[in-house]
KOLTOR-906694 format. One record per atom (N, C-alpha, C): residue number from 1; atom name; residue in three letters; x, y, z. Coordinates in pm, 1 decimal. Layout:
ATOM num atome residu       px       py       pz
ATOM NUM    CA    Ala        X        Y        Z
...
***
This chain:
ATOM num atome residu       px       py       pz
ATOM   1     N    Unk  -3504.0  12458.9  16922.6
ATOM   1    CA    Unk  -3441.1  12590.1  16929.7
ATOM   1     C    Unk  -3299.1  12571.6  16984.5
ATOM   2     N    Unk  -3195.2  12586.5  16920.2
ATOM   2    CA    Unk  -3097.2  12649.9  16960.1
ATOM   2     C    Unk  -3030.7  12729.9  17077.8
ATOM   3     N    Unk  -2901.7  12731.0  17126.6
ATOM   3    CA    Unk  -2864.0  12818.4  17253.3
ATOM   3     C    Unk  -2853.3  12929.0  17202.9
ATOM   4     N    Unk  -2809.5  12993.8  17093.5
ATOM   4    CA    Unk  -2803.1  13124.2  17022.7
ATOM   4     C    Unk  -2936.1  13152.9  17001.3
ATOM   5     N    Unk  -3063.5  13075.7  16985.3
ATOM   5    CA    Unk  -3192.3  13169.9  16929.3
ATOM   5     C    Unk  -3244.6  13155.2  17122.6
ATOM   6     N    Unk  -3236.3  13085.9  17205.6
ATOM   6    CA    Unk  -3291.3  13089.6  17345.9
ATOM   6     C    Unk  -3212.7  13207.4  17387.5
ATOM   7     N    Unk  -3090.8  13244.4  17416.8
ATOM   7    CA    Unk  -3019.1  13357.3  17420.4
ATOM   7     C    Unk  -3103.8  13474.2  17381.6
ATOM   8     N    Unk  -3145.2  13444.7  17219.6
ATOM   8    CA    Unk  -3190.6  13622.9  17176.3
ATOM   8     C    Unk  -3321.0  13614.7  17233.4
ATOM   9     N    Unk  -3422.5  13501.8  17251.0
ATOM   9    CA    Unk  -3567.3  13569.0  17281.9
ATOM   9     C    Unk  -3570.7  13557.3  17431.4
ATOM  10     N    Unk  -3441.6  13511.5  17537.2
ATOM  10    CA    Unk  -3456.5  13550.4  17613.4
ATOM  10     C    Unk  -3416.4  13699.0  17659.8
ATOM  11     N    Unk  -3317.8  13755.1  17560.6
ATOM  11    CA    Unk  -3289.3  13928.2  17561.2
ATOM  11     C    Unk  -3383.6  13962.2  17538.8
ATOM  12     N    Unk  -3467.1  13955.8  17392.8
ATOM  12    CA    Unk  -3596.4  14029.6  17381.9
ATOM  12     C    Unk  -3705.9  13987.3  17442.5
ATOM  13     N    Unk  -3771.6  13901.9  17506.8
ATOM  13    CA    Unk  -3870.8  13890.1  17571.6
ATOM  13     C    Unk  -3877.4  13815.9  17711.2
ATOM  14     N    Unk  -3755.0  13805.4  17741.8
ATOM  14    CA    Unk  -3786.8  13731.7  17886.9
ATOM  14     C    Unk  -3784.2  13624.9  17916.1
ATOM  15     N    Unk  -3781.7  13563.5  18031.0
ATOM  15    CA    Unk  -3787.8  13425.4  18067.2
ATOM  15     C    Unk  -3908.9  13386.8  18153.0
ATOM  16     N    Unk  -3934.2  13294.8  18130.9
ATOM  16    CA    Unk  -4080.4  13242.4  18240.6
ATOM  16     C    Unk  -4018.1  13147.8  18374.8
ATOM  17     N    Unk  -4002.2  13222.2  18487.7
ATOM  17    CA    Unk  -3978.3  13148.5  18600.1
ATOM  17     C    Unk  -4086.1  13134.8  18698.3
ATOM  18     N    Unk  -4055.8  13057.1  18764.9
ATOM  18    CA    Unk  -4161.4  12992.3  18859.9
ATOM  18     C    Unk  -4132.7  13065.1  19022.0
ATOM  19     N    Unk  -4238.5  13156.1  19066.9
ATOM  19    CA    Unk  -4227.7  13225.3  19185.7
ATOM  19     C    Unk  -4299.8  13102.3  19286.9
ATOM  20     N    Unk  -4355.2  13160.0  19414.2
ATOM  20    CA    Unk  -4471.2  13071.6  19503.7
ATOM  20     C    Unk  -4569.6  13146.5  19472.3
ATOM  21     N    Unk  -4597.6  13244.0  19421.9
ATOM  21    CA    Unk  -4731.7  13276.4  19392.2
ATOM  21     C    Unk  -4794.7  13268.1  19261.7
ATOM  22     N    Unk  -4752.8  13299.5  19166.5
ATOM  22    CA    Unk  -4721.9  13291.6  19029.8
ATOM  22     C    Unk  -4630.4  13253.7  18921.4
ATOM  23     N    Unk  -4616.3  13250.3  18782.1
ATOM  23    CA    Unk  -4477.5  13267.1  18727.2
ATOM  23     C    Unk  -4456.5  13403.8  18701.4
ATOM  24     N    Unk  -4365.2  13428.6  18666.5
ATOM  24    CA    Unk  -4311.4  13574.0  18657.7
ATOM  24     C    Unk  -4242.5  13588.7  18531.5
ATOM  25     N    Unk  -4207.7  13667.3  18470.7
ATOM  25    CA    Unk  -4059.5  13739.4  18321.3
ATOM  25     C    Unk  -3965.0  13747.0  18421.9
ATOM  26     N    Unk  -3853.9  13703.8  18396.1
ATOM  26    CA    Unk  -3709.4  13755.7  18418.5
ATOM  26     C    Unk  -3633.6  13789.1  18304.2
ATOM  27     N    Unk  -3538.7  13860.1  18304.3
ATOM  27    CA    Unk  -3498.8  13946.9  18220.3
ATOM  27     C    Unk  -3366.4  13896.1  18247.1
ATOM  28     N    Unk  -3233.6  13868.7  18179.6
ATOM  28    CA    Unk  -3132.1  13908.7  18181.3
ATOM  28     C    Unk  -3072.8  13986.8  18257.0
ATOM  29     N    Unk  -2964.9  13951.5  18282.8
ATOM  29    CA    Unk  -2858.8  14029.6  18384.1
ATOM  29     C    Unk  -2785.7  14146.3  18279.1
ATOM  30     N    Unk  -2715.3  14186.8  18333.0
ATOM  30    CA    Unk  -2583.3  14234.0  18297.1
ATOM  30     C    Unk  -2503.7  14204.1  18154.2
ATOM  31     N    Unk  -2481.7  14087.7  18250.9
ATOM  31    CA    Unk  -2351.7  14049.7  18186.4
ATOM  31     C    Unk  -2385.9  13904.4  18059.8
ATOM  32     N    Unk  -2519.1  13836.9  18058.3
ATOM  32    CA    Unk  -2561.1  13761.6  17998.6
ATOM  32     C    Unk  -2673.6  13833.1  17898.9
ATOM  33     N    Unk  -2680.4  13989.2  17921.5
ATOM  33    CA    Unk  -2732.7  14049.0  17771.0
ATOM  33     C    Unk  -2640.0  14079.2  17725.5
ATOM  34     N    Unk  -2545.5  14106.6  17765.5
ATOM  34    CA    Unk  -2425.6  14137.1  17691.2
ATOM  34     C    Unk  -2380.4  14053.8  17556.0
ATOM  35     N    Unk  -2320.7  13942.7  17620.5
ATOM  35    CA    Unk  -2349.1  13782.4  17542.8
ATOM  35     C    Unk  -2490.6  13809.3  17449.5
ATOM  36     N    Unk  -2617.1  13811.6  17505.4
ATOM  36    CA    Unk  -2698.9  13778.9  17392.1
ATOM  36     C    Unk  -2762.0  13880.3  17300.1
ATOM  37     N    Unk  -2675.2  14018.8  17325.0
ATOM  37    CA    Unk  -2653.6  14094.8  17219.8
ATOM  37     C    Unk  -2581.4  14093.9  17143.7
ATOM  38     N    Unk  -2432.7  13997.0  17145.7
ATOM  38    CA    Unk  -2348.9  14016.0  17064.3
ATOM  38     C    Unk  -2399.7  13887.5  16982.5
ATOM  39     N    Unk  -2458.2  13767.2  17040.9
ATOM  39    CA    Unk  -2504.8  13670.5  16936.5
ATOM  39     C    Unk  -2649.5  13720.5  16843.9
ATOM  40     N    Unk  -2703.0  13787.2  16914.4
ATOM  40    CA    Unk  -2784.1  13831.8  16817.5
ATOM  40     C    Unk  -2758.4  13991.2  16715.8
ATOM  41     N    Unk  -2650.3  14008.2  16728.5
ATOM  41    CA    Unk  -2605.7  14160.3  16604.9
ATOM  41     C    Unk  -2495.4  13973.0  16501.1
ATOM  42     N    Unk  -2441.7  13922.7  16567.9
ATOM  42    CA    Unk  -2390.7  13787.5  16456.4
ATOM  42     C    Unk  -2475.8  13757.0  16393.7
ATOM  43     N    Unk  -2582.2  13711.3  16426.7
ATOM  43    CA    Unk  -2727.3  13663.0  16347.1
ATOM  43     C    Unk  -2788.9  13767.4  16272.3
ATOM  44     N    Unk  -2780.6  13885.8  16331.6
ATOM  44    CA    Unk  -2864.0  13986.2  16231.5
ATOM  44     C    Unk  -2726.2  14027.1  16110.8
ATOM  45     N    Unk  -2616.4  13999.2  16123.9
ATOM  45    CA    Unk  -2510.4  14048.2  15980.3
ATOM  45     C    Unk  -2462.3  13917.4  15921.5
ATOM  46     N    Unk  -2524.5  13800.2  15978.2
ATOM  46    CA    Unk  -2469.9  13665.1  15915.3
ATOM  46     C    Unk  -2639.0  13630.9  15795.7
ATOM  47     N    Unk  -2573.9  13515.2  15711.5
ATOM  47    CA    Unk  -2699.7  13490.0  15602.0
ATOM  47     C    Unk  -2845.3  13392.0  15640.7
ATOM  48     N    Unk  -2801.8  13362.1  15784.4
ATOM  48    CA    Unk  -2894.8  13280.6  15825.8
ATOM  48     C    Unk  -3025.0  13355.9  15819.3
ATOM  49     N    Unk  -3150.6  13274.1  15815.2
ATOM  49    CA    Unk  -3295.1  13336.0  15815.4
ATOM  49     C    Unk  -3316.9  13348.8  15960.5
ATOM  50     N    Unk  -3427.4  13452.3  16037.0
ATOM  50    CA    Unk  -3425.1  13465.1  16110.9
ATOM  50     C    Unk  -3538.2  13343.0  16217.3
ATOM  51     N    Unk  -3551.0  13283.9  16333.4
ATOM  51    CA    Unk  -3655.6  13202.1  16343.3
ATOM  51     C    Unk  -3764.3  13283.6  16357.7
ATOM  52     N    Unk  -3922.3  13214.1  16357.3
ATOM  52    CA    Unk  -4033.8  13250.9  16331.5
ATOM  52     C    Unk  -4041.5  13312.3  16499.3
ATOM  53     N    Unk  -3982.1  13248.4  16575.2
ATOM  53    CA    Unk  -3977.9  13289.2  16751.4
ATOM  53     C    Unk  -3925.9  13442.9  16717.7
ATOM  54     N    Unk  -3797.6  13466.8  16690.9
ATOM  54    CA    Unk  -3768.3  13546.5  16696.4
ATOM  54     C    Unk  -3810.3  13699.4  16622.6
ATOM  55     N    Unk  -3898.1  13667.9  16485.3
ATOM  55    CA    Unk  -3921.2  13770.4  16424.3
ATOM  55     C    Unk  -4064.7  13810.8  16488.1
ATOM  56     N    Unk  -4115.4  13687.2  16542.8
ATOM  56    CA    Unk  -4221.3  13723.5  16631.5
ATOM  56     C    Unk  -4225.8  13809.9  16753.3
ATOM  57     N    Unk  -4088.0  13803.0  16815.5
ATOM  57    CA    Unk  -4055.9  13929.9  16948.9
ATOM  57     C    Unk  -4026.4  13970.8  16853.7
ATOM  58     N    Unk  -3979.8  14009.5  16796.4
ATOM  58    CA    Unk  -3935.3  14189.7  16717.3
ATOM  58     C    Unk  -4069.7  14274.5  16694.8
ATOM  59     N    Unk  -4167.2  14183.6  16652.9
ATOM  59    CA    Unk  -4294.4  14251.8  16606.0
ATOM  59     C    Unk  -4333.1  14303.2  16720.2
ATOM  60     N    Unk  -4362.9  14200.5  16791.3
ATOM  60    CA    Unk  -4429.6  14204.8  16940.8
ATOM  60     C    Unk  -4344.7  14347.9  16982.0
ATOM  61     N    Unk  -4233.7  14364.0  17001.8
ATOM  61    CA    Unk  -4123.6  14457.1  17055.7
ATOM  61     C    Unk  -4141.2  14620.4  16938.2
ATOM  62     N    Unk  -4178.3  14629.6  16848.1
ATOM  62    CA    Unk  -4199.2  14709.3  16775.3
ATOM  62     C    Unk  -4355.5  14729.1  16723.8
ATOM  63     N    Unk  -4451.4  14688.0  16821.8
ATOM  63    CA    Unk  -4610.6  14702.2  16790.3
ATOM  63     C    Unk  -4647.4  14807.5  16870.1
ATOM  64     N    Unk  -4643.3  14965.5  16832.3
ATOM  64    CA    Unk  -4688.3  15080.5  16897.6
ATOM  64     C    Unk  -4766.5  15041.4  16969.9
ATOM  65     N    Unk  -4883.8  14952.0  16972.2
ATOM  65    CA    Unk  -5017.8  14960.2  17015.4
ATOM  65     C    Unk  -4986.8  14860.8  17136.1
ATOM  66     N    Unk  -4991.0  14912.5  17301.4
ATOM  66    CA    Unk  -4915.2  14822.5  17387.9
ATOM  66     C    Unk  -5059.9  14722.8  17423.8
ATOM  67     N    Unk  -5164.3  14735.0  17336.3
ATOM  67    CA    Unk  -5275.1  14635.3  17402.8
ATOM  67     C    Unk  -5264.0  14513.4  17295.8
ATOM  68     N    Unk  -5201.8  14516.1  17180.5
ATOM  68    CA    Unk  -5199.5  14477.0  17113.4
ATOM  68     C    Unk  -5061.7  14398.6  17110.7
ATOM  69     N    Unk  -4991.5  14386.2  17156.8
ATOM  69    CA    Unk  -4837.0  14318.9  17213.6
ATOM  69     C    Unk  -4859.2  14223.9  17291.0
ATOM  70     N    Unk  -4830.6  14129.3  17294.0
ATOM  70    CA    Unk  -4781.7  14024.5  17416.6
ATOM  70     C    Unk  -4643.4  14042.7  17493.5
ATOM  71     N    Unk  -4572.3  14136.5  17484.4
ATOM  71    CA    Unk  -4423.8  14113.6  17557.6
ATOM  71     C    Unk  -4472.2  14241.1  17670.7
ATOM  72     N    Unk  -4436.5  14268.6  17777.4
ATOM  72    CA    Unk  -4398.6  14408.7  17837.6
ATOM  72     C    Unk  -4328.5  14507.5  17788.5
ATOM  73     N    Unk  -4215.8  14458.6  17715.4
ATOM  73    CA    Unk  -4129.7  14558.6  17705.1
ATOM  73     C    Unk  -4138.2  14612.8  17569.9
ATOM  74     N    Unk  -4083.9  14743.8  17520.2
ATOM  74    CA    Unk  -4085.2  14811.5  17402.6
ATOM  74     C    Unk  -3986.9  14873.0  17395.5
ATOM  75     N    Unk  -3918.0  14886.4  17244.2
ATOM  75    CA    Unk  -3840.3  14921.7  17202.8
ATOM  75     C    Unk  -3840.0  15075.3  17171.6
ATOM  76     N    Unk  -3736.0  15145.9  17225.5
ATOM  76    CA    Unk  -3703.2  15320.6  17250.4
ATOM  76     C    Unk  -3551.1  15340.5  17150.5
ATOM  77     N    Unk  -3595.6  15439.5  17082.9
ATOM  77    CA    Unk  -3493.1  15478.9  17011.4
ATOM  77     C    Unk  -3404.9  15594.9  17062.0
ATOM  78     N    Unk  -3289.1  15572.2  17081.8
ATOM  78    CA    Unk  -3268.2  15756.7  17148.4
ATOM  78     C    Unk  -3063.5  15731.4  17091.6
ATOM  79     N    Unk  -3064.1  15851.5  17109.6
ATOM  79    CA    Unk  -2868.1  15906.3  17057.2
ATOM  79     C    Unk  -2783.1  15799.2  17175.9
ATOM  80     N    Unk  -2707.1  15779.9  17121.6
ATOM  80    CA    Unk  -2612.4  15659.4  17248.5
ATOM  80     C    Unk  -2580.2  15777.5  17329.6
ATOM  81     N    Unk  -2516.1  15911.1  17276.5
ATOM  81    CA    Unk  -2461.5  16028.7  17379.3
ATOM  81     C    Unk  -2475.4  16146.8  17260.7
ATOM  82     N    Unk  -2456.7  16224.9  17365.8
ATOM  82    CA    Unk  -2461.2  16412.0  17277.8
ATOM  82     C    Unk  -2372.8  16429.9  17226.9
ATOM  83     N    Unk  -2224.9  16391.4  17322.9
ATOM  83    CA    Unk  -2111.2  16394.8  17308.3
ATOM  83     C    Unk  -2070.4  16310.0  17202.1
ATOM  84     N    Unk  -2085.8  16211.2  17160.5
ATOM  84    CA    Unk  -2075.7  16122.5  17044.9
ATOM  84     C    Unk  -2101.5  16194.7  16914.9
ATOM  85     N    Unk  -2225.0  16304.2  16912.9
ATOM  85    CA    Unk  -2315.4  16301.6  16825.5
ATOM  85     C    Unk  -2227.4  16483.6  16791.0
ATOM  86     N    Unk  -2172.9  16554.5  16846.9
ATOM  86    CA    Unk  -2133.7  16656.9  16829.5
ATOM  86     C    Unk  -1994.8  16651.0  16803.5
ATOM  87     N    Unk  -1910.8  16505.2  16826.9
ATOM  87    CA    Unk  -1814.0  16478.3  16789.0
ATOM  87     C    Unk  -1784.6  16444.9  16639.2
ATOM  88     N    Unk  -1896.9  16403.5  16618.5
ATOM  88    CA    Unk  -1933.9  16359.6  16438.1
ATOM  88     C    Unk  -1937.6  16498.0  16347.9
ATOM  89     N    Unk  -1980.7  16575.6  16409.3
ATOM  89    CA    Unk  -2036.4  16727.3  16386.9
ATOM  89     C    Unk  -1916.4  16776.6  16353.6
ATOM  90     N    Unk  -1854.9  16777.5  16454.5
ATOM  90    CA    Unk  -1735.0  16882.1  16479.3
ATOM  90     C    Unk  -1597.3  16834.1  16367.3
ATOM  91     N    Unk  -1619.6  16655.4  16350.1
ATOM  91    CA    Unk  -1513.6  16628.0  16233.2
ATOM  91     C    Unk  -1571.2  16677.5  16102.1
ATOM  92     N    Unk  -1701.5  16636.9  16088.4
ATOM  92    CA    Unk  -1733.4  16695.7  15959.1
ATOM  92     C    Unk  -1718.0  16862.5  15906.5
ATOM  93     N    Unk  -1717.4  16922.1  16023.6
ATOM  93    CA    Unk  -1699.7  17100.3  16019.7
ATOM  93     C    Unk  -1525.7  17066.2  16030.6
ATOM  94     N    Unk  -1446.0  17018.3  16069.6
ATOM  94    CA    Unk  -1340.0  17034.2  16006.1
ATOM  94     C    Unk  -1264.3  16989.8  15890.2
ATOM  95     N    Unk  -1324.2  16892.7  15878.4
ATOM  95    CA    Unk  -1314.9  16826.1  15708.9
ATOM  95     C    Unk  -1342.8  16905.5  15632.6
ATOM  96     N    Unk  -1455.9  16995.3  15612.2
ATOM  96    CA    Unk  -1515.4  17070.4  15563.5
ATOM  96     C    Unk  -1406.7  17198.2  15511.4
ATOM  97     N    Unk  -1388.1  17215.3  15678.4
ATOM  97    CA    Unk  -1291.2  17375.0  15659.8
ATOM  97     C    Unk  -1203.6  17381.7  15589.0
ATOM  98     N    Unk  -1095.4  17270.0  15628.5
ATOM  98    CA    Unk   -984.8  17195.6  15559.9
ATOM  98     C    Unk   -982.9  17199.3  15405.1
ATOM  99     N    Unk  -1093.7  17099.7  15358.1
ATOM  99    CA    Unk  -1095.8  17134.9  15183.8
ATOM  99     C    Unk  -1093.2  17275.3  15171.0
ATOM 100     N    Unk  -1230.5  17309.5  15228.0
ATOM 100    CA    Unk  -1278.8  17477.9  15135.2
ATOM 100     C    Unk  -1096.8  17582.9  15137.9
ATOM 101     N    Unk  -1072.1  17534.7  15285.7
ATOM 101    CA    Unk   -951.7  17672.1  15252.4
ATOM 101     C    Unk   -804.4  17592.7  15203.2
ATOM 102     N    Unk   -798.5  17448.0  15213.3
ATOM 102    CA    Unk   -697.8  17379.0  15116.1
ATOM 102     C    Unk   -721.4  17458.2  14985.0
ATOM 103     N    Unk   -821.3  17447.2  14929.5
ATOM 103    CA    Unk   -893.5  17510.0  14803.2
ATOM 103     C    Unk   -846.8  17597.2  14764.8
ATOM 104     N    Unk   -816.7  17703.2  14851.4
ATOM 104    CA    Unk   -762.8  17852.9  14854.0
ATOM 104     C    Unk   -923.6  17933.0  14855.5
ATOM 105     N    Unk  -1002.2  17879.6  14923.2
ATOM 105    CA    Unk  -1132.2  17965.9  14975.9
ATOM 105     C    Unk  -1088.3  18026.1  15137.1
ATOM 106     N    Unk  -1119.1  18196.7  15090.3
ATOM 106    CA    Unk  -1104.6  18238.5  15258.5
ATOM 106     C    Unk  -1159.4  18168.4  15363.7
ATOM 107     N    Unk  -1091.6  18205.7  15457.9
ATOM 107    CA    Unk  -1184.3  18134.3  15581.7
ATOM 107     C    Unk  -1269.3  18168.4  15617.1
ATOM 108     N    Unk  -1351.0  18321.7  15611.8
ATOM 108    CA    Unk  -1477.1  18366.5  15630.6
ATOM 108     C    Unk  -1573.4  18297.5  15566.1
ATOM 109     N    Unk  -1539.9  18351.6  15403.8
ATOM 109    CA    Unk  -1623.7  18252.1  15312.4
ATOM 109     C    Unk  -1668.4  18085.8  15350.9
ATOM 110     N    Unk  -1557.0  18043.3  15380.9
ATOM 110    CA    Unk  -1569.1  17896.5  15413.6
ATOM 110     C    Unk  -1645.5  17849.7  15590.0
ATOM 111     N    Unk  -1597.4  17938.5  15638.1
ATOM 111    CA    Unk  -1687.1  17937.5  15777.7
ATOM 111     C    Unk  -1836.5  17970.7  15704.1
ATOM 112     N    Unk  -1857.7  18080.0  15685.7
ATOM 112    CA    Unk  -2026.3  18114.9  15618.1
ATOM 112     C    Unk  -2062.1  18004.1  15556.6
ATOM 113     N    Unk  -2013.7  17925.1  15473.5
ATOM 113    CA    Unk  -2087.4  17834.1  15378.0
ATOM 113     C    Unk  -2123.2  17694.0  15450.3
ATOM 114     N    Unk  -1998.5  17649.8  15573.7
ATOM 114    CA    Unk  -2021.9  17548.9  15651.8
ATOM 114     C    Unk  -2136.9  17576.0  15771.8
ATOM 115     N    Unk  -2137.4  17716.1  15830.1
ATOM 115    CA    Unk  -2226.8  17757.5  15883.2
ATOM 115     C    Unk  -2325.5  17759.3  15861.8
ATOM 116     N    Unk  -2384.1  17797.1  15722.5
ATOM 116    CA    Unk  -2571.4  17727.5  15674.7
ATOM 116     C    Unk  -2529.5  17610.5  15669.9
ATOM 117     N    Unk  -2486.0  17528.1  15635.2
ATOM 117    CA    Unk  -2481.2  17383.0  15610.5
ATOM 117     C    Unk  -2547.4  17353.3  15779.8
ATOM 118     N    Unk  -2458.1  17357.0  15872.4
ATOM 118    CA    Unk  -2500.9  17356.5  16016.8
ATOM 118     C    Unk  -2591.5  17420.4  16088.3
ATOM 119     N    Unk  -2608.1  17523.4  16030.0
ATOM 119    CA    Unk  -2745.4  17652.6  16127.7
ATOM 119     C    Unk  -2659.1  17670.8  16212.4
ATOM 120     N    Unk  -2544.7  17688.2  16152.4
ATOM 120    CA    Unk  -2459.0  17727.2  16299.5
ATOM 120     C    Unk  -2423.2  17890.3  16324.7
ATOM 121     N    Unk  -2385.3  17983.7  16384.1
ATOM 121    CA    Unk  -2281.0  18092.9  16370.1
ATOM 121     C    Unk  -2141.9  18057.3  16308.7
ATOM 122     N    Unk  -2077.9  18184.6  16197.3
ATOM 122    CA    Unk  -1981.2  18135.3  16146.1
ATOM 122     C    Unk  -1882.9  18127.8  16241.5
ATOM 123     N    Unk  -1925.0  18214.2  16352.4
ATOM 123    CA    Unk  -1803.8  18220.4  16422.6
ATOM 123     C    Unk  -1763.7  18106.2  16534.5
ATOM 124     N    Unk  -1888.0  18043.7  16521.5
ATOM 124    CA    Unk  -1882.8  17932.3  16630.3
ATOM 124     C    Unk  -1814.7  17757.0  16535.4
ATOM 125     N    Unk  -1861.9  17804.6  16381.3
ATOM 125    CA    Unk  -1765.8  17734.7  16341.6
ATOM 125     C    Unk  -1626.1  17734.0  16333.3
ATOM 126     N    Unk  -1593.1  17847.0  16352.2
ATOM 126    CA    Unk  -1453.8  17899.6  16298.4
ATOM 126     C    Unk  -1392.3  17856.9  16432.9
ATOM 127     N    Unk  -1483.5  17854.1  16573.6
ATOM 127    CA    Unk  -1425.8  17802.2  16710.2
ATOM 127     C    Unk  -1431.5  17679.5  16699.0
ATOM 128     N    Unk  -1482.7  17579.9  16646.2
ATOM 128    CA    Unk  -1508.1  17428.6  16638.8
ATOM 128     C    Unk  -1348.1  17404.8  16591.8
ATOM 129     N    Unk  -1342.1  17475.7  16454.5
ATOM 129    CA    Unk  -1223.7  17470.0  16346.4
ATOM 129     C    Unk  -1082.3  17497.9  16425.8
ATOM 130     N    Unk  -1072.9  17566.3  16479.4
ATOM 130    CA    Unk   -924.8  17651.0  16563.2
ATOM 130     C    Unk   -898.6  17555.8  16704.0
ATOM 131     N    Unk  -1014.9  17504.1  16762.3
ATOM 131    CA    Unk   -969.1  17441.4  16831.2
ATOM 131     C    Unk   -915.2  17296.2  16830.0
ATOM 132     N    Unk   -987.7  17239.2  16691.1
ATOM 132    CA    Unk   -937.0  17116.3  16663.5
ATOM 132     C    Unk   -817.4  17073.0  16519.2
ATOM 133     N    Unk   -774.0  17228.3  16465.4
ATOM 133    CA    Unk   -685.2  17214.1  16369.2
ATOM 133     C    Unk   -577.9  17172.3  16416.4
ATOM 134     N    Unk   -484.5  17078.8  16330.9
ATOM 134    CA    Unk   -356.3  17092.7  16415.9
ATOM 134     C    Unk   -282.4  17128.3  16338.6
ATOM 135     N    Unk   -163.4  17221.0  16352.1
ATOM 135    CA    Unk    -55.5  17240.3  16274.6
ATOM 135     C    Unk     37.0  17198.6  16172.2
***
């Protein structure tokens, strides 16, 4: 094995160190998942195959059934931020606005139509729109 594949299955599954009572998982720091996240997103967009170690924690790391896993840890999906995610929102509702009334579509009309698109109020689009148009 490699320092790039010891890197990723020590991000995804841990390390085996030696306590006085037992061995134990250690996990990565900081600043050395950092590192072995960026070698392992290289490996996951480069043509190399993945090793049998490694596709083996992914499974392990993605097996709902936690009796049925060998690792502790499990993989959680969630939004990086809200703020990220309403920022995406808010360009697409002005992209939006932009064509329809570039177009020569009123702005009511064009608020209403972006508004079902969103489940939004038109008028709360039309506030998304005014505050981020620029002149």
């Amino acid at each position: 094995m490699d320092d790039d594949d010891s890197r990723i299955s020590e991000l995804l599954g841990g390390r085996v160190i030696k306590t006085r009572k037992r061995p134990a998982i250690a996990y990565l720091n900081d600043d050395e998942e950092r590192v072995a996240r960026c070698v392992f997103v290289k490996l996951l967009l480069g043509d190399e195959p993945l090793s049998r170690e490694i596709r083996n924690l992914l499974a392990a790391l993605f097996e709902p059934d936690p009796q049925r896993s060998w690792v502790e840890r499990q993989l959680v999906f969630r939004l990086r931020s809200r703020r990220k995610r309403e920022f995406h929102r808010d360009l697409i509702i002005n992209l939006l606005m932009n064509m329809l009334v570039g177009a020569g579509i009123a702005v009511t009309t064009a608020s209403d139509t972006v508004a079902r698109t969103f489940e939004m109020t038109s008028d709360a689009v039309r506030k998304v729109w005014e505050h981020q148009r620029i002149e």
